[in-house]
C-alpha positions in Angstrom: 0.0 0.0 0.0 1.9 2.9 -1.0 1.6 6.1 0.9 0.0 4.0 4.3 3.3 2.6 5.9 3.6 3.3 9.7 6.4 2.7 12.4 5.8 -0.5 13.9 6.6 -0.2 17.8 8.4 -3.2 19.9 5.2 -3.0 21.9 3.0 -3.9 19.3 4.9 -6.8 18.2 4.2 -8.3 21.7 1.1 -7.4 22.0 0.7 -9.4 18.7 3.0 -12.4 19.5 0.7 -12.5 23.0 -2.5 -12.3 21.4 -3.3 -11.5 17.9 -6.8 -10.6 18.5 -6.2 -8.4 21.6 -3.5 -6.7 19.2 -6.2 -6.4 16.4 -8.7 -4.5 18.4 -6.3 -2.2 19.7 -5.2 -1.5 16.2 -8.9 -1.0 15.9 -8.9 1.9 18.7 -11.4 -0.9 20.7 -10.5 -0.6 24.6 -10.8 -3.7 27.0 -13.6 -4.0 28.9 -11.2 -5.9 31.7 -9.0 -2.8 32.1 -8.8 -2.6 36.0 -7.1 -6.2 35.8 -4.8 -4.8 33.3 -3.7 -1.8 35.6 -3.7 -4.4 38.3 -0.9 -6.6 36.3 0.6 -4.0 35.1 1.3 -2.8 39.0 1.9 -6.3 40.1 4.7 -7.1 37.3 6.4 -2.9 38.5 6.5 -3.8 41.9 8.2 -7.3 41.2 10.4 -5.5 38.3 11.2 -3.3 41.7 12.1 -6.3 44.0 14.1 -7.8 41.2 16.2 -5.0 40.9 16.5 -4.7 44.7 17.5 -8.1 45.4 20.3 -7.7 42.2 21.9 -3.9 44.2 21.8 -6.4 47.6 23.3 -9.5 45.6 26.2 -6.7 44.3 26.5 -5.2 47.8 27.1 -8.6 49.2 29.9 -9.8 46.4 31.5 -6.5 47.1 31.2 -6.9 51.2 33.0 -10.2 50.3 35.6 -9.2 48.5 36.5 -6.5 50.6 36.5 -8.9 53.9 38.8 -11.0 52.0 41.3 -8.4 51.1 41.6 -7.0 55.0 42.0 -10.7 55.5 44.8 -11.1 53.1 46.3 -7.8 54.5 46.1 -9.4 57.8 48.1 -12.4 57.0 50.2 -10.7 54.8 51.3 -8.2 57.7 51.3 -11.2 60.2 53.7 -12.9 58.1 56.2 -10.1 57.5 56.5 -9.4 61.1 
């Protein structure tokens, strides 16, 4: 169709791979009718994208803590050893 191109968004191609119909209707300018259980899912997977990324910044602090306790160590035995 020349002249009618349009920018296909990564968004739309997974709301397509999901559900081809859902992504038909929206194409369509048709709302869902279930839309409070979509702003609930969409809450539930921010607040888990939140704990994720939490857990990641305490996993990080942790390898760092490590590290750190096993250098002082090292220095420890290092200075033992030289006197």
């Amino acid at each position: 169709m020349p002249g009618k191109s349009r920018t296909i968004r990564a968004s739309e191609l997974g709301a397509y791979l999901y559900c081809q119909r859902a992504w038909w209707y929206q194409l369509q300018g048709l709302e869902p009718e279930n839309r409070a259980e979509l702003e609930r899912g969409a809450g539930f997977h921010r607040r888990h994208g939140q704990r994720v990324l939490a857990a990641r910044l305490a996993a990080a602090a942790g390898w760092v803590l490590l590290l750190a306790a096993l250098a002082l160590l090292a220095a420890a035995l290092v200075s033992a050893w030289i006197g």
